[in-house]
N, CA, C and O atoms as CSV, one atom per row, in Angstrom:
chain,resi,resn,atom,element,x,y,z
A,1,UNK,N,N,0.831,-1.198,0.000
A,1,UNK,CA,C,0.000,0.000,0.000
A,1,UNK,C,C,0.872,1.257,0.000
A,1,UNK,O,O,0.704,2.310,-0.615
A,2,UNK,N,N,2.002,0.829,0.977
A,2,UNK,CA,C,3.064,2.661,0.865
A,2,UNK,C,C,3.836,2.688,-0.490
A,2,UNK,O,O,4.364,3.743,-0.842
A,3,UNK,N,N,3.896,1.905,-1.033
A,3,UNK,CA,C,4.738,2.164,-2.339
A,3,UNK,C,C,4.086,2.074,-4.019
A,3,UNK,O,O,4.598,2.469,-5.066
A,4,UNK,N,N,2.807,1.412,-3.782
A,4,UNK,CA,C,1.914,0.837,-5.403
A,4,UNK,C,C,0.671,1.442,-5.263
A,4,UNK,O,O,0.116,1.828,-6.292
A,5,UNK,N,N,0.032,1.624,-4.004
A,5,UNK,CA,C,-1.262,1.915,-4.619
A,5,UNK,C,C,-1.732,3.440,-4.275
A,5,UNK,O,O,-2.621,3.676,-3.457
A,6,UNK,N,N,-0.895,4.629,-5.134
A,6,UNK,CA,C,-0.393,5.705,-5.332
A,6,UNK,C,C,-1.157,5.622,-7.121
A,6,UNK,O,O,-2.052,6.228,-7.711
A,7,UNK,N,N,-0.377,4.728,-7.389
A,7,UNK,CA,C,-0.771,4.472,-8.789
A,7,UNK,C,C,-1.612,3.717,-9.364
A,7,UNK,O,O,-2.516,3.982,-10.157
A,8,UNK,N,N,-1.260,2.750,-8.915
A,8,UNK,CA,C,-1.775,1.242,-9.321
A,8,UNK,C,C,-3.011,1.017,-8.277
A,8,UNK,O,O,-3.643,-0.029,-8.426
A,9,UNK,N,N,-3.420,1.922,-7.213
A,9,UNK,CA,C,-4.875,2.059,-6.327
A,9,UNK,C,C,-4.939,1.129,-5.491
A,9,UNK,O,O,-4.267,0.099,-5.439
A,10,UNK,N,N,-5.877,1.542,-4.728
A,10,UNK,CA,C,-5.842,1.036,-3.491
A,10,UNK,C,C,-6.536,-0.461,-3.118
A,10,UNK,O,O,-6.514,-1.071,-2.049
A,11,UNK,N,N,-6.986,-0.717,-4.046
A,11,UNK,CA,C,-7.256,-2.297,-4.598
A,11,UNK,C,C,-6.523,-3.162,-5.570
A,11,UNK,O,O,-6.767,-4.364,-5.674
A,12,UNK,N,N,-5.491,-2.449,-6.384
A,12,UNK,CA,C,-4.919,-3.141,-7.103
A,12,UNK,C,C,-5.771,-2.544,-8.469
A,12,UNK,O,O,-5.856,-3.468,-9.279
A,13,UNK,N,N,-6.102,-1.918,-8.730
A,13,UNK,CA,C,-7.178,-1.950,-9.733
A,13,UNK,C,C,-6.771,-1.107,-11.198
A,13,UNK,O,O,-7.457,-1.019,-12.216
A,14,UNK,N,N,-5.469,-0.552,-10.938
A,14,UNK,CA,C,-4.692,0.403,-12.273
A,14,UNK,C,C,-5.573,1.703,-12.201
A,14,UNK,O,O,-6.502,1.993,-11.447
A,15,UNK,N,N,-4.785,2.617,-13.567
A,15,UNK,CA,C,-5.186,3.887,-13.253
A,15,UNK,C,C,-6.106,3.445,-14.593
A,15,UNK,O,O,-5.848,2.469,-15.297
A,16,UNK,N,N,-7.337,4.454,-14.816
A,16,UNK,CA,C,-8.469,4.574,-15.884
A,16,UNK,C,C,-7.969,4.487,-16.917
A,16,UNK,O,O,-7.075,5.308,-17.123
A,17,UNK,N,N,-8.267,3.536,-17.979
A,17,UNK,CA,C,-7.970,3.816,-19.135
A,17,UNK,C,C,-6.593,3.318,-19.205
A,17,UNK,O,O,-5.798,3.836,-19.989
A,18,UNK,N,N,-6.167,2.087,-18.233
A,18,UNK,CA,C,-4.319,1.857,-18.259
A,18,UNK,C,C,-3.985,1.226,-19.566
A,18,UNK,O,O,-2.889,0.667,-19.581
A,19,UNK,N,N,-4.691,1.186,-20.687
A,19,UNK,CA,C,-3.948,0.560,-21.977
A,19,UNK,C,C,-3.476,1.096,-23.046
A,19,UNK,O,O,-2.834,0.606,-23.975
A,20,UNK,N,N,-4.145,3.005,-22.680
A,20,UNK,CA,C,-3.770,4.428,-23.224
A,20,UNK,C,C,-2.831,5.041,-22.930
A,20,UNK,O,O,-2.979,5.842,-22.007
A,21,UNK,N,N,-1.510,4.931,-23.565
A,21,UNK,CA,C,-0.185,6.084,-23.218
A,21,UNK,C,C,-0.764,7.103,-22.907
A,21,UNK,O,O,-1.833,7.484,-23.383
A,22,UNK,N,N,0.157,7.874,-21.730
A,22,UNK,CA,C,-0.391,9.109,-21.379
A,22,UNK,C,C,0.218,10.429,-22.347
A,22,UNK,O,O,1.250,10.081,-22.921
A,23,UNK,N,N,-0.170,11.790,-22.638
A,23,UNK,CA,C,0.339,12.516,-23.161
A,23,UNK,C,C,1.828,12.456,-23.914
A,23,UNK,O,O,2.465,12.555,-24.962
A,24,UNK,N,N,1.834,12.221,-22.550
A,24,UNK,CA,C,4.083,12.027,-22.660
A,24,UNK,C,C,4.411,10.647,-23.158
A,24,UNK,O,O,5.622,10.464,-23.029
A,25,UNK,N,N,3.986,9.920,-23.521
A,25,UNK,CA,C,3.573,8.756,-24.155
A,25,UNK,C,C,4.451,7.945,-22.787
A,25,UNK,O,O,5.296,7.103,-23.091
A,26,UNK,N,N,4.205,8.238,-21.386
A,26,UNK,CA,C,4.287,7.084,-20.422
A,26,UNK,C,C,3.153,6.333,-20.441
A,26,UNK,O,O,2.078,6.640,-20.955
A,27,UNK,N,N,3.524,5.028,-19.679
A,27,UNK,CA,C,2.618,3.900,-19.812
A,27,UNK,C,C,2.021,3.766,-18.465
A,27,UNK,O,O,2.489,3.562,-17.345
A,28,UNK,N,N,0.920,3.934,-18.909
A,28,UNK,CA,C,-0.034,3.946,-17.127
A,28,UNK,C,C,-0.707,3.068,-16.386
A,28,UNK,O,O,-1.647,2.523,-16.963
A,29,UNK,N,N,-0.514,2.781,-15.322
A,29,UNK,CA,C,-0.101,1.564,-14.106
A,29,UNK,C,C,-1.421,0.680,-14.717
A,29,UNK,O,O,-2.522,1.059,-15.117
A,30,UNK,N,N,-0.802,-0.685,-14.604
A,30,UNK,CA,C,-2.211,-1.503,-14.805
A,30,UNK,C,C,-2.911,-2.136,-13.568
A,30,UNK,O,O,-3.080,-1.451,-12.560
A,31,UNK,N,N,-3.222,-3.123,-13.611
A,31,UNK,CA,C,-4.219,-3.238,-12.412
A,31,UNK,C,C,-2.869,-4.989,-12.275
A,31,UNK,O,O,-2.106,-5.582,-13.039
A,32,UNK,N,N,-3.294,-5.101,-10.908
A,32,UNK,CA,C,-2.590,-6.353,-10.907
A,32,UNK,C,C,-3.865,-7.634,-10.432
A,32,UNK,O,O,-3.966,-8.117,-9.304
A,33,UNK,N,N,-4.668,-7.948,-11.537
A,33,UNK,CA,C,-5.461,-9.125,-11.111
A,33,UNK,C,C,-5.421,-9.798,-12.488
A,33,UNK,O,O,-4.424,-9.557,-13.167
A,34,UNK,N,N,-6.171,-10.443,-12.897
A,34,UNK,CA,C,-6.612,-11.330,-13.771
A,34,UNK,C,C,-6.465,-10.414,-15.325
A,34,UNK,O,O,-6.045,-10.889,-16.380
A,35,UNK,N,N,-6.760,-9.534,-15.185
A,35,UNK,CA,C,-7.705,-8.300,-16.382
A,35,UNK,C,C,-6.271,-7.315,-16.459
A,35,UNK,O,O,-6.090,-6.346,-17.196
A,36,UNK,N,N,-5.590,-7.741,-15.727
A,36,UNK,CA,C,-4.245,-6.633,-16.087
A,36,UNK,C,C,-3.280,-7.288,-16.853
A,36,UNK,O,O,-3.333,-8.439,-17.285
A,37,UNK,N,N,-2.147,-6.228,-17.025
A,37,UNK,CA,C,-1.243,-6.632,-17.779
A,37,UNK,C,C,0.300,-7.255,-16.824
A,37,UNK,O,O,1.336,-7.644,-17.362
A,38,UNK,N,N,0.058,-7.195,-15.459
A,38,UNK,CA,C,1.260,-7.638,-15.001
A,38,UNK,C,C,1.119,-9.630,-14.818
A,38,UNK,O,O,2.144,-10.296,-14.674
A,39,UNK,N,N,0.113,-10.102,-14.849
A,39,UNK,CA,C,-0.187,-11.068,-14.242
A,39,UNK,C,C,0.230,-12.326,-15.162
A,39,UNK,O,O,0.052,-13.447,-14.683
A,40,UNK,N,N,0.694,-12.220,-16.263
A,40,UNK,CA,C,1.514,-13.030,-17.179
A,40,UNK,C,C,2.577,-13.063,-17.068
A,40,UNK,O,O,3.032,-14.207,-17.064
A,41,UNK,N,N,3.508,-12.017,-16.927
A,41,UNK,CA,C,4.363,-11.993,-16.667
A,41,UNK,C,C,5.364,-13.032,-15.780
A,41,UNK,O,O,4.819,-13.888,-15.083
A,42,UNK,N,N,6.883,-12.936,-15.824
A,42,UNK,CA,C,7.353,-14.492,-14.852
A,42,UNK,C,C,7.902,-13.456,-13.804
A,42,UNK,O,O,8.097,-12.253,-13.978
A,43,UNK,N,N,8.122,-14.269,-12.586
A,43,UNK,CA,C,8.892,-13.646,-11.617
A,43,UNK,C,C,10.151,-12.751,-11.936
A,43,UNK,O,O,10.366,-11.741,-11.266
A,44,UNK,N,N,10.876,-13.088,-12.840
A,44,UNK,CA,C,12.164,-12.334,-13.080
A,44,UNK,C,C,11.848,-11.089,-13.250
A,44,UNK,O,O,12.389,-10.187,-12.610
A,45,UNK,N,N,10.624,-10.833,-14.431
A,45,UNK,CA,C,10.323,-9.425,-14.934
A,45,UNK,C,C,9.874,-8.900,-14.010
A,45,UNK,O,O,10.338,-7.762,-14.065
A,46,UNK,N,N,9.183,-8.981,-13.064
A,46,UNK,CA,C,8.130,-8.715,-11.965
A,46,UNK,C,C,8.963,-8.330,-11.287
A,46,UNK,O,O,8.648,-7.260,-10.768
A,47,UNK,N,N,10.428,-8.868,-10.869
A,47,UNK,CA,C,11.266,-8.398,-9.615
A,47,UNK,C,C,12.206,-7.179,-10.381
A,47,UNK,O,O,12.609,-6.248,-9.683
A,48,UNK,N,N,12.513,-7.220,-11.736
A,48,UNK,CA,C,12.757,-6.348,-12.048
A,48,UNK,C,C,12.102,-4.899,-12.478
A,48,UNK,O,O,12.742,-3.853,-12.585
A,49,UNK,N,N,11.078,-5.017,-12.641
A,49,UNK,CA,C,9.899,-3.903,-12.919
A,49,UNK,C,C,9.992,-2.958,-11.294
A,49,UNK,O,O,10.118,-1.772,-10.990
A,50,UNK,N,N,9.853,-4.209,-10.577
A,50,UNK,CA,C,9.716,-3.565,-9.049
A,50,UNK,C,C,11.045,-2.801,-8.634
A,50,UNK,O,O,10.927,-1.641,-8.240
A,51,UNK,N,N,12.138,-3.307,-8.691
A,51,UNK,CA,C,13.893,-2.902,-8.817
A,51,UNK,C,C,14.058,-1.681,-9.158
A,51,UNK,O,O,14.135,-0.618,-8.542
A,52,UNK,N,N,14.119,-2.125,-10.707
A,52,UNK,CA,C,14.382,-0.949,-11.709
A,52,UNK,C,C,13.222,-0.162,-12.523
A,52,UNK,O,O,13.372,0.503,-13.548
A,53,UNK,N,N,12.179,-0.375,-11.895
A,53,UNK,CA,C,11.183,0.590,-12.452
A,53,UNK,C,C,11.135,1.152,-13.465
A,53,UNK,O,O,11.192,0.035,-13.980
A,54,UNK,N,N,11.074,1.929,-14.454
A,54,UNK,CA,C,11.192,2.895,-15.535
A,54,UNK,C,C,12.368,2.730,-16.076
A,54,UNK,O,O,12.557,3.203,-17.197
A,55,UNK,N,N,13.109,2.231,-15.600
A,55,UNK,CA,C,14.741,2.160,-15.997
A,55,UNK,C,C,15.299,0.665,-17.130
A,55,UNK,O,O,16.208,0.374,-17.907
A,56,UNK,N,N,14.240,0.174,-16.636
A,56,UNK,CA,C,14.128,-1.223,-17.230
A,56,UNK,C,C,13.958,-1.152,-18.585
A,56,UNK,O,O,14.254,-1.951,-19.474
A,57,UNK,N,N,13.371,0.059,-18.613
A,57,UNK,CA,C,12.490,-0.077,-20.370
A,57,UNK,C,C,13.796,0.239,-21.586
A,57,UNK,O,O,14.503,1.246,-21.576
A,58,UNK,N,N,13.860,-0.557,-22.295
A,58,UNK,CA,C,14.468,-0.877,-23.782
A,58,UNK,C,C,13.670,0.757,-24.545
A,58,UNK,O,O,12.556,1.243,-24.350
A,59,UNK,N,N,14.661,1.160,-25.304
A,59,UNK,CA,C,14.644,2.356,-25.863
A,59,UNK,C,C,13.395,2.614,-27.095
A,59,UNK,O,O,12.697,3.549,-27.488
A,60,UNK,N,N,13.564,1.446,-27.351
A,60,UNK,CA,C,12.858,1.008,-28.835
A,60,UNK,C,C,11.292,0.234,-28.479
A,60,UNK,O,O,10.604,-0.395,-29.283
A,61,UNK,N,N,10.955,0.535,-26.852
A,61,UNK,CA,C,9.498,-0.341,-26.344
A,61,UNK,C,C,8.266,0.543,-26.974
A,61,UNK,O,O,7.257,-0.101,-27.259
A,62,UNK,N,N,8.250,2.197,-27.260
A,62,UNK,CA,C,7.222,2.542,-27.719
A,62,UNK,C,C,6.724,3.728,-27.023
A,62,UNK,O,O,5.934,4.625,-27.316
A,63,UNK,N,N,7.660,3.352,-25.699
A,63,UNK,CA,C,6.854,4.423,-24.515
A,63,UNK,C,C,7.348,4.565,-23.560
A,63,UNK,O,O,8.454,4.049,-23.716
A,64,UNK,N,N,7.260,5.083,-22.231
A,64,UNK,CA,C,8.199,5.206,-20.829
A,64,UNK,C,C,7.111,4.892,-19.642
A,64,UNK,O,O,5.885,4.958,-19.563
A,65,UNK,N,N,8.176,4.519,-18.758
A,65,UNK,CA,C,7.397,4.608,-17.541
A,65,UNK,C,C,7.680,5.602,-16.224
A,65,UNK,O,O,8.840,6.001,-16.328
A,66,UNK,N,N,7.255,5.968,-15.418
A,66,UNK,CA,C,6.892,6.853,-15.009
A,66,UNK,C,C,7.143,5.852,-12.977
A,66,UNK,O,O,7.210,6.258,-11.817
A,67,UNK,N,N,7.181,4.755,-13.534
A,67,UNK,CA,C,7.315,3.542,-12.221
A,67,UNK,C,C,8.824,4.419,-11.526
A,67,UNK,O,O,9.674,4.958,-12.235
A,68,UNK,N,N,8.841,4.392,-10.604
A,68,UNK,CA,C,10.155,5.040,-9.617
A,68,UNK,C,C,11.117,3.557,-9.423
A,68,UNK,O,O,12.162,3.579,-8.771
């Protein structure tokens, strides 16, 4: 709750509309259940998303993140 659901809400539930780049073409938090986009994902990416946040992202992905 003190570090994710800022963004990602206070249920897990992502921000409105999380499959729409924002202005700045960052990528906006998804929800973490069934209906999101983190939940495929394998542990490795997951511990790194959490790690390296925004930093993670490959130049050539499309978009940025905004994750700390």
């Amino acid at each position: 709750m003190k570090h994710c659901a800022e963004c990602h809400g206070q249920n897990l539930e992502g921000e409105e509309d999380w499959r729409v780049q924002n202005e700045d073409h960052a990528f906006r938090a998804p929800p973490h259940d069934a209906g999101g986009h983190t939940w495929h994902h394998g542990d490795k990416v997951l511990f790194e998303s959490v790690e390296l946040g925004g930093e993670r992202l490959p130049d050539n992905i499309g978009g940025t993140s905004n994750m700390p």
